[in-house]
N, C-alpha and C positions, 0 to 999 in steps of 0.2 A: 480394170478387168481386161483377161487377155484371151483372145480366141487361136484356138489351134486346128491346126489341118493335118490331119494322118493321114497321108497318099501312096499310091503306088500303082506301079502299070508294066506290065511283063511286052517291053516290042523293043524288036532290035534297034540299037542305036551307034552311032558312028561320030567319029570326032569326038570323044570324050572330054577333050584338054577343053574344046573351045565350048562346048557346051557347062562343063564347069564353068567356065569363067561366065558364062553368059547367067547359070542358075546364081552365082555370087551378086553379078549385080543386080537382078531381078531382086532378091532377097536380102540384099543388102542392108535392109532396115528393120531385119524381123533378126530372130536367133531359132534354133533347132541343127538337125541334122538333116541334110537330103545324100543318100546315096545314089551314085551313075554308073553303071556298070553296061557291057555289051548286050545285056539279056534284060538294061529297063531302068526305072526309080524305082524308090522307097526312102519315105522318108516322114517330118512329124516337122510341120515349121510350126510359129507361133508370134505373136505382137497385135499391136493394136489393131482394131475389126477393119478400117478404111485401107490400113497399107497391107493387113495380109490379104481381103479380097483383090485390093490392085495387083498383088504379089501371082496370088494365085489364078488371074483371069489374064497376066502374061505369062503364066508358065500354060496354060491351057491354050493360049494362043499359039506354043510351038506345035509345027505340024506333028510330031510323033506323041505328044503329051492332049491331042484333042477330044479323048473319052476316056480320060484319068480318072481313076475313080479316089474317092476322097471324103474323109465325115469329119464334122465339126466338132468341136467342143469348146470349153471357154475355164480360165483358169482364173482365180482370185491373185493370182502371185504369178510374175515373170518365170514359166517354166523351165529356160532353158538358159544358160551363163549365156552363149556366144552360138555364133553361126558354123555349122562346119558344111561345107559339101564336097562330098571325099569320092574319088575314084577308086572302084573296087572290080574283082574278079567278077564277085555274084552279089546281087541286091540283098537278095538273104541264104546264107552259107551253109551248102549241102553236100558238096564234093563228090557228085553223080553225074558223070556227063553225059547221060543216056537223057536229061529232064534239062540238059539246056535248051536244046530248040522249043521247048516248053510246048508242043505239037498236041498234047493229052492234056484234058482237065477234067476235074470232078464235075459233077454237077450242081451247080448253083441252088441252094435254096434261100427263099427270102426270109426275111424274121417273122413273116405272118405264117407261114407254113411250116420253119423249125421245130414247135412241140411236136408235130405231127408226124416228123420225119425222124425224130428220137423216140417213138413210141412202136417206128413200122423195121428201125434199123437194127442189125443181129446184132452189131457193136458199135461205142459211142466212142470214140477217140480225141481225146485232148491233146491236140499240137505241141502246145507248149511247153516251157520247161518246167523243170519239178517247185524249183523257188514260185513262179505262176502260179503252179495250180494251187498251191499250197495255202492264196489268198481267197481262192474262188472258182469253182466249174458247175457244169453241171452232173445232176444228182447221176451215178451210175455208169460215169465216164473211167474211161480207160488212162490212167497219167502212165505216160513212158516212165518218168522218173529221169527223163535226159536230163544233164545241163547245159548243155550247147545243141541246136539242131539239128547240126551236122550226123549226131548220133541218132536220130529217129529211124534209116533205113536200117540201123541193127534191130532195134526195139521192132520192127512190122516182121522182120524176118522170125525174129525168134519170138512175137506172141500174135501177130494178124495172119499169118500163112494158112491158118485152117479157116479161115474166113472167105478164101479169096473168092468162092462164087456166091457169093452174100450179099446184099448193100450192107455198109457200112457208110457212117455220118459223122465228118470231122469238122473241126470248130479250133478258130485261132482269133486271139487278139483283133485283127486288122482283115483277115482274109488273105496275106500273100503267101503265109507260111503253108496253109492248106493249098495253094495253087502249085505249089513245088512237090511236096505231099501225096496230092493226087497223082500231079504227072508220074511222081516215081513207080506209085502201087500201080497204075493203069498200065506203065511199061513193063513191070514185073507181073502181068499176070491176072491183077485182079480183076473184075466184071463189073461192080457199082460201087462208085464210088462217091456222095453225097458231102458237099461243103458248105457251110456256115455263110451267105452273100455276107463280105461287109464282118465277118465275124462279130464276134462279142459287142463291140461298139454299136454295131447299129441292131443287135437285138434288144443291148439296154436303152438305145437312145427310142425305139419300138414298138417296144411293148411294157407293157400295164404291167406291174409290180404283181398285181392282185392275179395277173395270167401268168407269171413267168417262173420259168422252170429253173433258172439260173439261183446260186446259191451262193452268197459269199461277195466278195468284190473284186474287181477285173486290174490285176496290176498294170499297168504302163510305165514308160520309159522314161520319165522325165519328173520334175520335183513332185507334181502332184500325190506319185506314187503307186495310187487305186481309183479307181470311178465306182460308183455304183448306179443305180437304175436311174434315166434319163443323163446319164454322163456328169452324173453330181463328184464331187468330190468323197472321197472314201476316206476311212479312219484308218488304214494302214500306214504304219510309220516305215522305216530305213536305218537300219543299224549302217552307222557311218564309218563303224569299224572294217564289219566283214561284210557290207554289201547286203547283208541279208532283207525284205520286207518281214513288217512284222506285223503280227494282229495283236489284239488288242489283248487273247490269249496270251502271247509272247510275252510282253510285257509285266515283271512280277518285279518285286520289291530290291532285287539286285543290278534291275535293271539302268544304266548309265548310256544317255548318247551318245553314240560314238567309242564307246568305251568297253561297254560291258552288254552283252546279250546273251540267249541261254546257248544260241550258235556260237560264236567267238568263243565260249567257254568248250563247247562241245569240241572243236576242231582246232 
């Protein structure tokens, strides 16, 4: 059994080179991805419970990483080939430089108070990309249909602009993609902006199946491929061809891994 840590923390940082090297040895014994960037981490390590808690109670020991925020999970299978910790522009990729100093945020809500905030909000916004949602949202959510991030401040312009003095209530994977999200609609204008604490992870790791509003299962980045309610593993597969996840719909009598899916054929 392998436990994994999905983290991130938006505060400025300095010395890159050296803090790489320092996140390399601290993690040395684990595999995942951590990104470092001037504007924070992000990142998803993972290995055995004793060396990723060591791992992870010396990266909380750097002064800038001291209320890192971070949710567990645990995998039947080594999730990740090898270690990368890569120096980047931005932790996660928006190419808005009005939402670097990251000065503006949504408003935090917890997983106990999320139905409650999707029931009060004029629109429900789904962060993520189209292949995401396409596993799992919640019911009556707004899918951009991006594929990359970086396109979300097209998608708000041309379908959230008549919203601006509304709350609105956005929801991500992890919670970092809403923290850039918000800053940007907050700087362009809008009035309430409402975000997911902890996104999807910690509303499934939080609430009761039999209370929850979520529908489907929540992709992630790494072999598992899906979670579902309490952070279980999901039945979403991976076409090894084209990248694509796939449900269980997906899957019909043509189907080959790696080889042959109803996407690979489509494109």
């Amino acid at each position: 059994m392998f436990k994994v840590a999905t983290l991130y923390k938006f505060v400025p940082l300095h010395d890159l080179a050296l803090l790489q090297q320092q996140l390399q040895s601290i993690c040395s014994a684990l595999t995942g991805t951590l990104l470092i960037a001037s504007e924070g981490i992000n990142g998803t390590i993972a290995g055995p419970a004793d060396l990723l808690d060591y791992a992870m109670a010396q990266i909380a020991a750097i002064p800038s990483f001291n209320d890192l925020w971070y949710q567990y999970s645990e995998a039947g299978h080594k999730p990740f080939r090898r270690l990368k910790v890569r120096l980047k522009k931005e932790i996660i990729t928006m190419h808005q430089p009005e939402v670097q100093s990251m000065q503006l945020r949504g408003q935090h809500v917890l997983a106990a108070d999320w139905n409650k905030t999707l029931d009060q909000a004029a629109v429900v916004v789904d962060v993520r990309n189209d292949y995401e949602c396409r596993l799992g949202s919640f019911k009556g959510a707004l899918n951009p249909e991006t594929t990359y991030f970086s396109q979300f401040p097209a998608f708000v312009e041309t379908h959230l602009t008549p919203y601006k003095a509304q709350p609105i209530a956005m929801f991500c994977t992890g919670g970092i993609r809403c923290e850039k999200a918000s800053a940007y609609m907050l700087a362009n204008g809008f009035k309430t902006v409402y975000q997911l604490s902890g996104g999807i992870l910690q509303y499934l790791m939080h609430t009761h199946e039999a209370q929850s509003r979520w529908q489907g299962e929540c992709f992630v980045f790494d072999e598992r491929i899906s979670l579902g309610h309490g952070l279980k593993k999901g039945n979403s597969l991976l076409c090894y061809g084209c990248r694509m996840p796939l449900t269980e719909e997906d899957i019909d009598a043509d189907y080959q891994p790696g080889v042959r899916c109803k996407f690979c054929v489509k494109h």
